[in-house]
N, C-alpha and C positions, 0 to 999 in steps of 0.2 A: 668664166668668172666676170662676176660686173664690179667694177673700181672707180670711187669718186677720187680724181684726180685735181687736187687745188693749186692755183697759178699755175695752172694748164696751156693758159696765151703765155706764160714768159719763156724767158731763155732753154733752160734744165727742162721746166713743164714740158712745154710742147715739143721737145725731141723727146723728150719719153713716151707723151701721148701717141706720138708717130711710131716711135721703136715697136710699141706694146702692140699695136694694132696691126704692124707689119709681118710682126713675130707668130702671134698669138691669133687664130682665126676666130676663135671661140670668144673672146676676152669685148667686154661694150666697156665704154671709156663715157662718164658723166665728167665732165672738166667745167670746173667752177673758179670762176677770175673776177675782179676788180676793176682789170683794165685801167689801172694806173700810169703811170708812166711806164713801169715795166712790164704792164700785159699788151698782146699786140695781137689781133685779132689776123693780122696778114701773115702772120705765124704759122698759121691752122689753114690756110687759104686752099691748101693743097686737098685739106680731108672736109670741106661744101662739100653738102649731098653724102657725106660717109654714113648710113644705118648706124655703124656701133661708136658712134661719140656724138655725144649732144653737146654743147656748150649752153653754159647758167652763167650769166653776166652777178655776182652777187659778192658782197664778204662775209670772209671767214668767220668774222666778228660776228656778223648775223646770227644768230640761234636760230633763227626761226627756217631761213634757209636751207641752215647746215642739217638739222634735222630731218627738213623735207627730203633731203638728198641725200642720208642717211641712210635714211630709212630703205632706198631702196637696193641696197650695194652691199656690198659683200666685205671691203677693203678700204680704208681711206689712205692716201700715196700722200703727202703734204710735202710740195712743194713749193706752196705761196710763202714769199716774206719780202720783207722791205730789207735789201742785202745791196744797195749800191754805198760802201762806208764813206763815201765824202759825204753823199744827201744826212747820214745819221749822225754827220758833226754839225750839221747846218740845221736840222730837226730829228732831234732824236726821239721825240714822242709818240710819232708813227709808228719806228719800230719795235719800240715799248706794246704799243695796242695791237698792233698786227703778229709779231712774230711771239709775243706772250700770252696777251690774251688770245688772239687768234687761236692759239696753240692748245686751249684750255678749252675752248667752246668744242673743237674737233675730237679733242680725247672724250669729251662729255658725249658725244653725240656717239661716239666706236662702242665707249660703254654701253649707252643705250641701248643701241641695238645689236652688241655681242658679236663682233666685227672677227671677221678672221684674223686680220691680220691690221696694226696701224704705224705704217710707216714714215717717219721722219728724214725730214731732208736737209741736213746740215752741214758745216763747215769747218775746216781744219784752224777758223780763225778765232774758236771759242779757247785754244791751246796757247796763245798767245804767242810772243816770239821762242824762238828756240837757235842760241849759237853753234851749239854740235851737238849731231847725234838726231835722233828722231823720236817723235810723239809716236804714243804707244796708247791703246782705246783706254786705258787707266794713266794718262796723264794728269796732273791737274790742271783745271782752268784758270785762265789767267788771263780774260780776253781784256784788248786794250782800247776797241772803240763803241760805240752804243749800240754801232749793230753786233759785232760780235757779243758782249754781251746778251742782249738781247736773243741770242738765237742759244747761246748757251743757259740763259734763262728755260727759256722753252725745253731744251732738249732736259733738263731736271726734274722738267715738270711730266714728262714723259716718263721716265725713270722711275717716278714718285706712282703714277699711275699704275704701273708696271708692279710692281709691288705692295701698292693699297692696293687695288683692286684687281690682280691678275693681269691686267691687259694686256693681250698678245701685241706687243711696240716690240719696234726696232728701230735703232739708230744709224743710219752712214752722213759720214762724215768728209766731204769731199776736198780736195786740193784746187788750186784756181784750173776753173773750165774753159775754155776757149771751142770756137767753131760757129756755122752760121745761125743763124737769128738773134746774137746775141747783142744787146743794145749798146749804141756805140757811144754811150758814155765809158764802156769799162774799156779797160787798159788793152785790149791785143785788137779790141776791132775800134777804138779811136785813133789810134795812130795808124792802122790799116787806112783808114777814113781819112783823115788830114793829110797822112801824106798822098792819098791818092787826089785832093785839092791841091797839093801842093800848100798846105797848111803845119804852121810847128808843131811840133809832136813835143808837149809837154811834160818831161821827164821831174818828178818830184825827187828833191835832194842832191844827192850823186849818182844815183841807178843803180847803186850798186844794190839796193835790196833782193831779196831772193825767194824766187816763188818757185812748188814744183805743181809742172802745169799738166792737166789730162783733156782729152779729147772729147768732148761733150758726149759723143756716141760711145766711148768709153765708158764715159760714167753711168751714161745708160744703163749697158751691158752687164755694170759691178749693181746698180740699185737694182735692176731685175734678179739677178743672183741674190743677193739679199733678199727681194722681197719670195724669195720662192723657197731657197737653201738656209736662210741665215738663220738661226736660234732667239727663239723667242725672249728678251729682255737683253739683247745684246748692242753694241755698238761697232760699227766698223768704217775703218779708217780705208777711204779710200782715193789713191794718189797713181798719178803716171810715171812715179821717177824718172821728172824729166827738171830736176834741178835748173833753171838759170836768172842771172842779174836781168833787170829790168833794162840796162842799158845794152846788154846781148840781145833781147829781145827786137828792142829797137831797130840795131844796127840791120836786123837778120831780115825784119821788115821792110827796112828801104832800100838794101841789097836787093829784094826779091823782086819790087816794084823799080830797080833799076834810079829810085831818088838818092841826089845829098845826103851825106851825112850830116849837113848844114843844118837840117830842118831842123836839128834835135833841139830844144831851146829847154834850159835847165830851170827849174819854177821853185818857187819856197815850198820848203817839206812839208807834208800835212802836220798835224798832229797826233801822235798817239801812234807813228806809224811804225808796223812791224819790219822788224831787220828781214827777220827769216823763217818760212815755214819747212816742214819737211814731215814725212810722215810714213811709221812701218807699218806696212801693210799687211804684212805675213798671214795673219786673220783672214782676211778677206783673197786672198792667195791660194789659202786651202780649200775654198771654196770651188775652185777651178776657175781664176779670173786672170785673164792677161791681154793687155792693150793687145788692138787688132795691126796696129801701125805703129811707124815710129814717129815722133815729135817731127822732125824735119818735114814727113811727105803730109801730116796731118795739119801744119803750121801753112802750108803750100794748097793746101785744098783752101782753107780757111783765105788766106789772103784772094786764091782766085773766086771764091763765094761773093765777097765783098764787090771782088771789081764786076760781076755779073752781075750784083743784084742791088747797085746802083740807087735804083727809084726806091727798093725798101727803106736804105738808111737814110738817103737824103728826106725823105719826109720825115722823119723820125729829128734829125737836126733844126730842123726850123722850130717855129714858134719859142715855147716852155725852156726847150733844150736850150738858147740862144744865153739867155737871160742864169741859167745853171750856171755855163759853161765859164761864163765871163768872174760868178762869184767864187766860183773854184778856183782857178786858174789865173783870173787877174787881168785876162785879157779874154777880148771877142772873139768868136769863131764864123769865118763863112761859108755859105752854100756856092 
């Protein structure tokens, strides 16, 4: 099977592009990126010289592009979007263009050319908060920042597709990811980072908010089950239940790294930010999906990835990052 796989350089992309090709002997991977702040070319560094993945430097946005590279595949995997939620309080109209229209030009192009299969890559953040209980694939939406709307925009427009015009779509719906390549703006490989500087770990609010977190190669494993088992016009919620406060998080981080609890430095709350996500999964369950590890030893890979692999993030921090970091947060960060 040949699969145009989009934000192929980012986080989710390229461990999938790697799972697929690992898995799959048969399977050629076209991966098409932006290379934005969140495509990373040193991502893929490992599959130079691989026959079955080509990388296309290009955006989603593009028609002309998307078409070209349409044309030749069997499957579009979408998992380009502008998904960092501070950057979507600061400019939200990126991912207005990328994760909506993006989202529109791809399903235009599946159409075209009568695609097997087009699968969506989305987020438990379209559900908005929830105090007890859990989010079920017929929840309502109720996202509370631009990006979460924004990608529950999209995911409608999928749906819509799906039912005007037949389109074999699928939706999964993931829990916050952690593991390596992932850019260390986000929450488990920033404080991984800083405090491997020895830099504050800057905690929004009280901590006490609540994510439930999955293992990047996790989520792999559930979108490849989706994209091969799941049903045609479906949506599936998929989550680690691994329940915890963002201030457990922390602690668990500079326990492991042997730092201060000192570093933890308390920052003003964002805006718009969620209490609590959580999400049943039972759907995607019966599919025959279950985490390969537990949180703890998968938490423990991830922090020792970080401290090995050094020279990735720290160039990633310099320049653009500096200048983010400071508007966020309130304060400088160094190398």
């Amino acid at each position: 099977m040949k699969l145009l796989v989009t934000g192929g350089a980012g986080f989710i992309g390229s461990n999938f592009i790697r799972y697929l090709l690992e898995k799959y002997s048969g399977y050629q991977v076209i991966n098409l990126d932006k290379l934005t702040y969140a495509g990373n070319r040193d991502n893929l560094r490992d599959l130079k010289g691989n026959p079955r993945h080509t990388f296309v430097k290009g955006d989603i946005c593009d028609t002309r592009v998307v078409n070209r590279l349409a044309s030749q595949v069997e499957v579009i995997a979408n998992f380009a979007a502008e998904s960092h939620v501070d950057r979507s309080i600061l400019t939200a109209g990126q991912f207005i263009q990328t994760d909506v229209y993006g989202t529109y030009v791809l399903l235009e192009a599946a159409r075209k050319y009568r695609h097997r299969r087009y699968l969506q890559v989305s987020t438990d953040e379209v559900y908005g908060s929830i105090q007890n209980g859990m989010f079920t694939e017929t929840s309502a939406l109720n996202p509370s920042s631009p990006y979460a709307a924004s990608k529950a925009a999209g995911d409608l427009i999928v749906l819509a597709y799906k039912t005007t015009y037949q389109l074999p779509a699928l939706i999964t719906r993931s829990s916050n990811n952690f593991g390596p390549y992932q850019h260390p703006e986000k929450f488990i490989p920033l404080f991984i980072t800083n405090a491997l500087e020895d830099q504050p770990l800057p905690l929004y609010g009280d901590g006490k908010n609540i994510r439930d977190w999955i293992y990047v190669l996790d989520n792999c494993q559930a979108i490849d089950l989706v994209l091969h088992k799941g049903k045609d016009g479906e949506i599936y919620n998929i989550g680690g239940g691994n329940e915890r406060t963002n201030i457990e998080i922390a602690e668990r981080i500079l326990k492991t790294l042997r730092k201060p609890l000192s570093l933890i430095q308390y920052v003003k709350d964002r805006p718009g930010h969620d209490r609590r996500y959580a999400l049943d999964c039972r759907k995607l369950n019966s599919l025959g999906f279950k985490p390969k590890k537990t949180f703890e030893e998968t938490l423990l890979q991830t922090v020792r990835w970080y401290q090995e692999n050094q020279k990735w993030w720290k160039k990633i921090k310099e320049g653009e990052y500096r200048e983010y970091y400071k508007k966020t947060y309130g304060t400088g960060v160094s190398n």
